[in-house]
Every structure is written in C-alpha cells, then in structure tokens.
PDB file of N, CA, C and O in Angstrom:
ATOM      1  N   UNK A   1       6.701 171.073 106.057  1.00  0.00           N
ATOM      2  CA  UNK A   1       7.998 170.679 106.616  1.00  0.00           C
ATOM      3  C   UNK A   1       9.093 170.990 105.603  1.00  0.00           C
ATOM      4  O   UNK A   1       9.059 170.761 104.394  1.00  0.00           O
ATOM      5  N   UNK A   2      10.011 171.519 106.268  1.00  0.00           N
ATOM      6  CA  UNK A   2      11.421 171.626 105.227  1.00  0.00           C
ATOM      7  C   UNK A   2      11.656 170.532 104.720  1.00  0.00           C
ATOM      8  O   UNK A   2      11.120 169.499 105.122  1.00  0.00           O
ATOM      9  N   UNK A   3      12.716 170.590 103.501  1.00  0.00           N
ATOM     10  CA  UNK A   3      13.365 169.522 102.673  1.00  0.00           C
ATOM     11  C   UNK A   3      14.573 169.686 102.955  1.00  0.00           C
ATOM     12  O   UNK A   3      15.469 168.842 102.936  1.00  0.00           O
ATOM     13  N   UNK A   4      14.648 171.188 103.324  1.00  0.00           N
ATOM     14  CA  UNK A   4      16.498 171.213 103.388  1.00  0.00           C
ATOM     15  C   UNK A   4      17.177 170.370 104.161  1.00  0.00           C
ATOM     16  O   UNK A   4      16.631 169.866 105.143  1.00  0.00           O
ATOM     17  N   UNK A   5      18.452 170.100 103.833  1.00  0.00           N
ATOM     18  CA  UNK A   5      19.234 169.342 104.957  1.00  0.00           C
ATOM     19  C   UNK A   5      19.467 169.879 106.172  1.00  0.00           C
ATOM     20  O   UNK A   5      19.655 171.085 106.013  1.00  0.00           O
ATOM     21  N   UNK A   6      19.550 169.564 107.350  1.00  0.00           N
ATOM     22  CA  UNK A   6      19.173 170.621 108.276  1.00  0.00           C
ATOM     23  C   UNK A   6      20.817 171.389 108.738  1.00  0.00           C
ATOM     24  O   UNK A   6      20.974 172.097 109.733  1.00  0.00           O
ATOM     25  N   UNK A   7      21.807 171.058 107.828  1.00  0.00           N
ATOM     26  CA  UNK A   7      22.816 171.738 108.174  1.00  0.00           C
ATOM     27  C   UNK A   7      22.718 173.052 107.631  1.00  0.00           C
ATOM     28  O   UNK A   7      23.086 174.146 108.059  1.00  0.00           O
ATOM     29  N   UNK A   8      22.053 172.639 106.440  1.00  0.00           N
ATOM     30  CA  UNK A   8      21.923 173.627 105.190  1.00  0.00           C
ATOM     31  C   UNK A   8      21.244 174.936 105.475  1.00  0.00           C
ATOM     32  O   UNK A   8      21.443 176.084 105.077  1.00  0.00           O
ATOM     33  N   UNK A   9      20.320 174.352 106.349  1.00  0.00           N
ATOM     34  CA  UNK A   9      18.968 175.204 106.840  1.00  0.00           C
ATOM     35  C   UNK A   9      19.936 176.309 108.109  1.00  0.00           C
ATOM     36  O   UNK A   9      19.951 177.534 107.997  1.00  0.00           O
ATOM     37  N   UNK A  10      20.714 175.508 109.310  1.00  0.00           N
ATOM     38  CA  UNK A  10      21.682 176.370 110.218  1.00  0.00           C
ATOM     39  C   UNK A  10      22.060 177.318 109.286  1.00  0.00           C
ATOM     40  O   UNK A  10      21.619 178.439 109.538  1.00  0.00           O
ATOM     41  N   UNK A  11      22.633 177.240 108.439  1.00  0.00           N
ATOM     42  CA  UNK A  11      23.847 177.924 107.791  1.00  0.00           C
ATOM     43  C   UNK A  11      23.597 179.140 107.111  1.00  0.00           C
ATOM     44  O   UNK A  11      24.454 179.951 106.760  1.00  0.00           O
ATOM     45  N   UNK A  12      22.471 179.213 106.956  1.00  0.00           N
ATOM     46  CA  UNK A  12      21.400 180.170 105.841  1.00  0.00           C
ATOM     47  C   UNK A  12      21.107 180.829 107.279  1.00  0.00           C
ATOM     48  O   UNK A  12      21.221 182.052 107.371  1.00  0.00           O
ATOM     49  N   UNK A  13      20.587 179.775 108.850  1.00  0.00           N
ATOM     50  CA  UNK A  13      20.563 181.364 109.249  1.00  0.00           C
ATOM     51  C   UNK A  13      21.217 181.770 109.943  1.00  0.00           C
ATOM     52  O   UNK A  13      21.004 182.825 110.541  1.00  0.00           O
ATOM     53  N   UNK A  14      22.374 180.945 110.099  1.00  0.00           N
ATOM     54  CA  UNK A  14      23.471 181.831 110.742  1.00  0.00           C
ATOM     55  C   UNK A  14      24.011 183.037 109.562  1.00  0.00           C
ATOM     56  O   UNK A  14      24.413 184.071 110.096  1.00  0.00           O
ATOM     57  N   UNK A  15      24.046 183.023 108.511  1.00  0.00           N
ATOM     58  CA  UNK A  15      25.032 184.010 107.768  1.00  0.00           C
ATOM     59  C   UNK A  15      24.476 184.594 107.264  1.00  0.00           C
ATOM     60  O   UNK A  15      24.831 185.084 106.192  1.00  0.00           O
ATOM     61  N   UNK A  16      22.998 184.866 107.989  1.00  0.00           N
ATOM     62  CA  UNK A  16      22.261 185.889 107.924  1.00  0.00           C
ATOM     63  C   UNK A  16      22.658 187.676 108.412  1.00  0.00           C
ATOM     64  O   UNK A  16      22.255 188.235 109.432  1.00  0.00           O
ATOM     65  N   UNK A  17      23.320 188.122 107.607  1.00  0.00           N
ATOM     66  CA  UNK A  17      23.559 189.586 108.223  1.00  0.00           C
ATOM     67  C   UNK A  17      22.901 190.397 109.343  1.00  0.00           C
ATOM     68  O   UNK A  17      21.942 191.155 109.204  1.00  0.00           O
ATOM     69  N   UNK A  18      23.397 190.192 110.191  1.00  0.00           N
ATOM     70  CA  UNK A  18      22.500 191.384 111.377  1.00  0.00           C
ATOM     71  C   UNK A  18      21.591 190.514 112.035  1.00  0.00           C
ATOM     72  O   UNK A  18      20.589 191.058 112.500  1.00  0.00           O
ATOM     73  N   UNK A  19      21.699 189.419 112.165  1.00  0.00           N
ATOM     74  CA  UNK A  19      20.129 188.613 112.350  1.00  0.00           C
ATOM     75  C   UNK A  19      21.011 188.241 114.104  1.00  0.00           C
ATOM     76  O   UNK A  19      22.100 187.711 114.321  1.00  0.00           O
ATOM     77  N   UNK A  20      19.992 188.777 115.045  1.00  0.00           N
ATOM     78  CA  UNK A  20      19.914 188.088 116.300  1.00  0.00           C
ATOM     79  C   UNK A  20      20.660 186.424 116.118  1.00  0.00           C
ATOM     80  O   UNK A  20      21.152 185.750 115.213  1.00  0.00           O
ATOM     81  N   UNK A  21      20.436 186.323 117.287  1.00  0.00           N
ATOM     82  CA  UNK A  21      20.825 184.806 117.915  1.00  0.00           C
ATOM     83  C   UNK A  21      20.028 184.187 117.344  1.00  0.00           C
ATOM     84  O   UNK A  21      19.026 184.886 117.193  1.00  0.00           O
ATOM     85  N   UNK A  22      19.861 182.783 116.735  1.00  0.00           N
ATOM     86  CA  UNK A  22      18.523 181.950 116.724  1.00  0.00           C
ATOM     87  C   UNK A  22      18.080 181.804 118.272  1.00  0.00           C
ATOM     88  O   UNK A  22      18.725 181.711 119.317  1.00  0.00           O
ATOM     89  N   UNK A  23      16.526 181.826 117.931  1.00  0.00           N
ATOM     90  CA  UNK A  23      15.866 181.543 119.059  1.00  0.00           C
ATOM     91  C   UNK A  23      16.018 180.156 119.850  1.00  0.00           C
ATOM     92  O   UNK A  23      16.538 179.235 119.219  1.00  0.00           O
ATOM     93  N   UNK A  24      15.585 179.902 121.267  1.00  0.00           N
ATOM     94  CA  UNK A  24      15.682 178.540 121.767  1.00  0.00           C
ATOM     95  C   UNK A  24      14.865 177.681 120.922  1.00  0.00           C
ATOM     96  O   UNK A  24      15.346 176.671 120.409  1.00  0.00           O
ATOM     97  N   UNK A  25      13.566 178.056 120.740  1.00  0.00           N
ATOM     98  CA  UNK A  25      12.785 177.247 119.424  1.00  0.00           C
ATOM     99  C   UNK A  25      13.829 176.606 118.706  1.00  0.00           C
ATOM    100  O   UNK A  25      14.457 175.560 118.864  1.00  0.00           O
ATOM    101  N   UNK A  26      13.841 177.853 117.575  1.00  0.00           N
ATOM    102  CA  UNK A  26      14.600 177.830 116.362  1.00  0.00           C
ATOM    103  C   UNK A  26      15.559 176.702 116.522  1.00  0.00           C
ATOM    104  O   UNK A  26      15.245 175.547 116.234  1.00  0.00           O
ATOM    105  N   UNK A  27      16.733 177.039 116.983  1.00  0.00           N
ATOM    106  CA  UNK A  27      18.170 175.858 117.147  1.00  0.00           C
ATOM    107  C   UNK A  27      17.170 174.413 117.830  1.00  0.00           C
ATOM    108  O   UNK A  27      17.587 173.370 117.326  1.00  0.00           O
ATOM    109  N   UNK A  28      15.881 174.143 118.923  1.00  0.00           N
ATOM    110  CA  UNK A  28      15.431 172.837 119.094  1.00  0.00           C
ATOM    111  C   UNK A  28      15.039 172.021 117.305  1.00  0.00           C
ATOM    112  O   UNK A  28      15.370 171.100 116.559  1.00  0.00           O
ATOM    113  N   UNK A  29      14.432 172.792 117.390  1.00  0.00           N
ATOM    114  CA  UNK A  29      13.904 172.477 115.951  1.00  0.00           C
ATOM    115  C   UNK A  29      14.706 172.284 115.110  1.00  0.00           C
ATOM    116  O   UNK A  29      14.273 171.593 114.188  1.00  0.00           O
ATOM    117  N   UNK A  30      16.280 172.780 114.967  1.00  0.00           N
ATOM    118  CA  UNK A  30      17.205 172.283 114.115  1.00  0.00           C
ATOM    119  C   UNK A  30      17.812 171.442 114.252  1.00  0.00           C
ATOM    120  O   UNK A  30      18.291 170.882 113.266  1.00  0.00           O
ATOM    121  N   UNK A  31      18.118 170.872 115.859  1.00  0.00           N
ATOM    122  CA  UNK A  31      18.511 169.909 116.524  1.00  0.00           C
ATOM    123  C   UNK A  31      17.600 168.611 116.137  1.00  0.00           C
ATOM    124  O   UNK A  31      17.891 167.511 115.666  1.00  0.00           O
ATOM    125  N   UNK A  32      16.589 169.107 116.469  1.00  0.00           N
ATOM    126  CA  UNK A  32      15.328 167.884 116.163  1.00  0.00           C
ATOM    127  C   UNK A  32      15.428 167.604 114.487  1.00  0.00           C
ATOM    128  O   UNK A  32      15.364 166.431 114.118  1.00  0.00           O
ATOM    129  N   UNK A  33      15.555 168.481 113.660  1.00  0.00           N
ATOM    130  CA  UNK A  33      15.444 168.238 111.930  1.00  0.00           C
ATOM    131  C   UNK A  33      17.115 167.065 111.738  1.00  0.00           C
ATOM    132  O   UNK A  33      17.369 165.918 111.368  1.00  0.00           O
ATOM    133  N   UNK A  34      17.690 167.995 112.143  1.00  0.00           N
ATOM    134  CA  UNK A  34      19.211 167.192 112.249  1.00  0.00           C
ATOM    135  C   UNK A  34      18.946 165.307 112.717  1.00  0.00           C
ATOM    136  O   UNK A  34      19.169 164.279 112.078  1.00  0.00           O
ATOM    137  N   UNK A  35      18.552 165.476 113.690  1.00  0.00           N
ATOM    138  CA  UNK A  35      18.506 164.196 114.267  1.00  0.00           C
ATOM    139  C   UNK A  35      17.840 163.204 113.853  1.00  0.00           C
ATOM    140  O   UNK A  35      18.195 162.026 113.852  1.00  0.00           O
ATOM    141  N   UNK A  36      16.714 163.718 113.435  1.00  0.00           N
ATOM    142  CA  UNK A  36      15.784 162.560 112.394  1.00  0.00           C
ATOM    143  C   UNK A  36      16.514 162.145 111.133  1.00  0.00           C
ATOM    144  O   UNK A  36      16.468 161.028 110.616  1.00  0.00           O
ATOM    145  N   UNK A  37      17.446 163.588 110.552  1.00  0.00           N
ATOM    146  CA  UNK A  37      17.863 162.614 109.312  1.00  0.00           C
ATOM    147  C   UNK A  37      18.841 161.611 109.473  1.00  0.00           C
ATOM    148  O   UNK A  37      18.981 160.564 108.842  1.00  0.00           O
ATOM    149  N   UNK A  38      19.590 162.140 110.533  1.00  0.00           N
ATOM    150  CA  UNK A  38      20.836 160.774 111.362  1.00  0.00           C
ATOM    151  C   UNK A  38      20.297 159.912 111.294  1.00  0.00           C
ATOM    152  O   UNK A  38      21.027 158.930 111.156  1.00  0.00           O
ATOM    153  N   UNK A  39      18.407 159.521 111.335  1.00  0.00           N
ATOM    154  CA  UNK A  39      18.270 158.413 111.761  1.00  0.00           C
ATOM    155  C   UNK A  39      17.573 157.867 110.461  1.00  0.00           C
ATOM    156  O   UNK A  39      17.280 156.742 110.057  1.00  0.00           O
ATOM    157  N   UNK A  40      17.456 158.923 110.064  1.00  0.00           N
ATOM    158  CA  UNK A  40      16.861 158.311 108.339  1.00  0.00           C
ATOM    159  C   UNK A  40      17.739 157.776 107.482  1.00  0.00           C
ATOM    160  O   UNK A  40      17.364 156.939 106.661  1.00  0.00           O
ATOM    161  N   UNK A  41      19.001 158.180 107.559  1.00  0.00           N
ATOM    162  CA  UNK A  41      20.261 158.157 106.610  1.00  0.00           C
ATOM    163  C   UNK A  41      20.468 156.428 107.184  1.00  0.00           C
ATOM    164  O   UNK A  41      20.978 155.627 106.401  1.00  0.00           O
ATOM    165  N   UNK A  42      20.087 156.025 108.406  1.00  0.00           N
ATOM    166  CA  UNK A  42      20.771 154.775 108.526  1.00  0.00           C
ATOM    167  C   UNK A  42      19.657 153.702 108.365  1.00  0.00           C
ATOM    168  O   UNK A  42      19.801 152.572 108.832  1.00  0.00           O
ATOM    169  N   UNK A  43      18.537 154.088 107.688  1.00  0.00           N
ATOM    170  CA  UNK A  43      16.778 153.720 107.796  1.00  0.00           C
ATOM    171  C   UNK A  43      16.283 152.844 108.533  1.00  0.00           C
ATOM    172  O   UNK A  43      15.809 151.710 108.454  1.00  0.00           O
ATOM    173  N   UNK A  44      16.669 154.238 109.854  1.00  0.00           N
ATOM    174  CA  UNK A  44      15.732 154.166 110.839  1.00  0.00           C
ATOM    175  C   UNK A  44      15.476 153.201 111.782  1.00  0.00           C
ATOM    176  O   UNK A  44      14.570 153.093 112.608  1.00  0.00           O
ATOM    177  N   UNK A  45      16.882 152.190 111.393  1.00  0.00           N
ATOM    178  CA  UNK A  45      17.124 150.499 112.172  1.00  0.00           C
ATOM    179  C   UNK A  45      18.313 150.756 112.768  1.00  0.00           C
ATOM    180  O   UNK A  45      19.255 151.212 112.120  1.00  0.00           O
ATOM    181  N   UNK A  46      18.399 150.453 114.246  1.00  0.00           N
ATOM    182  CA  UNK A  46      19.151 150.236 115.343  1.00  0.00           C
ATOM    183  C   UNK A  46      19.749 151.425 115.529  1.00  0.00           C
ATOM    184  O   UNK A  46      18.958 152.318 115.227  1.00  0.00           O
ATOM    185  N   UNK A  47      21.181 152.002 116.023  1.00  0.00           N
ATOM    186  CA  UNK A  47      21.092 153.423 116.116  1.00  0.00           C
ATOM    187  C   UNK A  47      20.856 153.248 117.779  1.00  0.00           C
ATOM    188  O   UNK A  47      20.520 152.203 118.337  1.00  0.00           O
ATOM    189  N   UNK A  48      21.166 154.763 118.524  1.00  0.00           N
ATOM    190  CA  UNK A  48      20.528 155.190 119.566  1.00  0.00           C
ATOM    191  C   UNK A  48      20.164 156.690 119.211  1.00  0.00           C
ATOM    192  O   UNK A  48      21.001 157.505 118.822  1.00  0.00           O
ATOM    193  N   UNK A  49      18.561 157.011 119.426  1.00  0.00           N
ATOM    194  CA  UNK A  49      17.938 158.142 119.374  1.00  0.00           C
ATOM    195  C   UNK A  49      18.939 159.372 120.231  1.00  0.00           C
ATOM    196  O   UNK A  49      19.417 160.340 119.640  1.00  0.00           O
ATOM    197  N   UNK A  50      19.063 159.200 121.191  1.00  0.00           N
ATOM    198  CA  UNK A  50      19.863 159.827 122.041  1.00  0.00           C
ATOM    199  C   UNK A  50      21.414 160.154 121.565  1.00  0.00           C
ATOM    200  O   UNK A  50      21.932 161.200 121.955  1.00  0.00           O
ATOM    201  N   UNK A  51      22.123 159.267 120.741  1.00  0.00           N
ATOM    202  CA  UNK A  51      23.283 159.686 120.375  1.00  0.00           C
ATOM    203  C   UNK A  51      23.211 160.327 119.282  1.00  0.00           C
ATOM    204  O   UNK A  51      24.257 160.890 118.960  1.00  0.00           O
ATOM    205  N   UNK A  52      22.080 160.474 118.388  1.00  0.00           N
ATOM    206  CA  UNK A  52      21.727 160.784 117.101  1.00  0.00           C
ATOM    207  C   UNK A  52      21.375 162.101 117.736  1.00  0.00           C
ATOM    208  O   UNK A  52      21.513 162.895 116.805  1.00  0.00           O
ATOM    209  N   UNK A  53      20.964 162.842 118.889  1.00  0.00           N
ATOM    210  CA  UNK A  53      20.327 163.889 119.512  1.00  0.00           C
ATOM    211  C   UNK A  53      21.547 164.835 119.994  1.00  0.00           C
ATOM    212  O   UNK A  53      21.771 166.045 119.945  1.00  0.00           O
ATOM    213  N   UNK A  54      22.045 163.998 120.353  1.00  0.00           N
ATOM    214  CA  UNK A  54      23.843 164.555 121.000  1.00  0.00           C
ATOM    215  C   UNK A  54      24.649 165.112 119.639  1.00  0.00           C
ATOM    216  O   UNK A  54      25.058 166.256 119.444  1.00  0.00           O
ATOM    217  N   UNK A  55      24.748 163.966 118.774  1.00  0.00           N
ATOM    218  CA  UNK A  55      25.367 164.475 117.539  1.00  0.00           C
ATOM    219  C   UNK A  55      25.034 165.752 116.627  1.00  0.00           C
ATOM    220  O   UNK A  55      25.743 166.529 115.988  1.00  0.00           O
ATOM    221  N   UNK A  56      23.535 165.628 116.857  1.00  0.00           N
ATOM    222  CA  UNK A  56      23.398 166.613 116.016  1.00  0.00           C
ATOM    223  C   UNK A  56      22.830 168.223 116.762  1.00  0.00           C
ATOM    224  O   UNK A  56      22.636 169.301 116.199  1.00  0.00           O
ATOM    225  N   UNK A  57      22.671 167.828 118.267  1.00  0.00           N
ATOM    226  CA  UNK A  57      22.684 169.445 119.053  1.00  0.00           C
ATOM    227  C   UNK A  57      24.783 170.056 118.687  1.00  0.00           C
ATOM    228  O   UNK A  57      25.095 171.235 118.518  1.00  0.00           O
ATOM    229  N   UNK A  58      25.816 168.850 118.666  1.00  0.00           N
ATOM    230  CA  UNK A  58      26.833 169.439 118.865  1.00  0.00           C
ATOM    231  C   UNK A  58      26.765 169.530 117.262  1.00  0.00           C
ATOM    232  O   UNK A  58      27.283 170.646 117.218  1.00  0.00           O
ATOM    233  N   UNK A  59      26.569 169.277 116.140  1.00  0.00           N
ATOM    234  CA  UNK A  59      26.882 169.729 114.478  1.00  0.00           C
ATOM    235  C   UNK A  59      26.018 171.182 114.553  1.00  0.00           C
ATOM    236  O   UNK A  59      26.569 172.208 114.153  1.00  0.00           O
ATOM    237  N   UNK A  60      24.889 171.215 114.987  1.00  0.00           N
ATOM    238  CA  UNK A  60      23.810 172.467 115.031  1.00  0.00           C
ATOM    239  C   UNK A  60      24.640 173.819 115.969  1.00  0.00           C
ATOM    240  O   UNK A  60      24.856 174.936 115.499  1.00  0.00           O
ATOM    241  N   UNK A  61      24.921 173.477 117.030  1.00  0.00           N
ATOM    242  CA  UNK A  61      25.683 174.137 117.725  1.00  0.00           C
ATOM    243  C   UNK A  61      27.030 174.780 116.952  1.00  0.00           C
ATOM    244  O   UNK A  61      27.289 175.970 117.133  1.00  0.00           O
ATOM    245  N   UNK A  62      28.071 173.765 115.888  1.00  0.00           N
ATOM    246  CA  UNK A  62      29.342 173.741 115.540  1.00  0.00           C
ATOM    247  C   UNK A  62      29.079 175.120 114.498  1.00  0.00           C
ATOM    248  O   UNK A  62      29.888 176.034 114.339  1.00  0.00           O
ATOM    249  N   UNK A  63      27.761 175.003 113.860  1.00  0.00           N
ATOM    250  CA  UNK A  63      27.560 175.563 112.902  1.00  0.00           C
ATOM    251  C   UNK A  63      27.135 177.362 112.814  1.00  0.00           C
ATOM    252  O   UNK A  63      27.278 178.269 111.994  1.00  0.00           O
ATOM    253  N   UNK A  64      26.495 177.175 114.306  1.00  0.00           N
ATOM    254  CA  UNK A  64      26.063 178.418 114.724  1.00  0.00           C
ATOM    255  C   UNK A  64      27.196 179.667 115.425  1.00  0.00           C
ATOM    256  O   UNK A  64      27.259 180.897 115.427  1.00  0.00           O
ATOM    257  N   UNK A  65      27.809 178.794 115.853  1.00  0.00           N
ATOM    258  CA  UNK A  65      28.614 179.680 116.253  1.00  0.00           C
ATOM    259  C   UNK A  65      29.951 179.532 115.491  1.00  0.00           C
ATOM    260  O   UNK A  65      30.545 180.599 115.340  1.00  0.00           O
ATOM    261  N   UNK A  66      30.262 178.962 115.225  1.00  0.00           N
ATOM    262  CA  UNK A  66      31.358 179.461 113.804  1.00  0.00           C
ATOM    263  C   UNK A  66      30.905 180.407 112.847  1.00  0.00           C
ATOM    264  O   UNK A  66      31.715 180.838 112.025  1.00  0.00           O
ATOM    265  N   UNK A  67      29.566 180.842 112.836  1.00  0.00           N
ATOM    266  CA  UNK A  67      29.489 181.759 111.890  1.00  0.00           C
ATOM    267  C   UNK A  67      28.934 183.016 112.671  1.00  0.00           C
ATOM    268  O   UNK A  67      27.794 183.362 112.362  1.00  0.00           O
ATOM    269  N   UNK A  68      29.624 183.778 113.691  1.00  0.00           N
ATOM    270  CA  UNK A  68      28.866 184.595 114.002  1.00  0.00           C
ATOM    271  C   UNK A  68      29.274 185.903 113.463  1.00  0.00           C
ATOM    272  O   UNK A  68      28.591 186.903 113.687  1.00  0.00           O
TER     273      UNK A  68
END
C-alpha cells in the first residue's frame, strides 16, 4: 500500500508528460486512498463516510484536471 498522501500521489500522475487520462480504476482508488485519510486525520470517530467520499472524489477530481 502507498504512504503517499493521496493528493500527492494525483499530482505525480497528473503532471505526468504525455500520460493518458487516469484510468476509472486509477482515480477510484485515489478517491478511495483520499477518503480513508479524511477519516484517519479525524481518528476515525464520528465523521460521515459518505461526505469524506464526496470530498475527496471532488479534491481528486480538482487535481486532475487542473493539471492537464
């Protein structure tokens, strides 16, 4: 499993030269890395999974396409 922060991880492959779209995988899986740490950062007490899922498909999203 990665360590990176998962913004960190978008960003490396968005400003990847020449590199396709991320795959549907790819961006779930960043969405999903993103979202767990939302919920780690607040450890993992109260919170909604779902807004932590929202937040971080739209930061994953913010990131991808600002750098195209």
């Amino acid at each position: 499993k990665s360590t990176a922060a998962p913004e960190k991880t978008a960003q490396a492959v968005a400003e990847q030269p020449n590199r396709p779209l991320v795959s549907p995988e790819e961006r779930y899986r960043m969405i999903a890395e993103a979202a767990y740490y939302r919920a780690e950062k607040r450890g993992f007490a109260g919170g909604d999974t779902a807004e932590d899922w929202r937040e971080a498909e739209a930061e994953i999203d913010r990131i991808l396409t600002t750098n195209k």
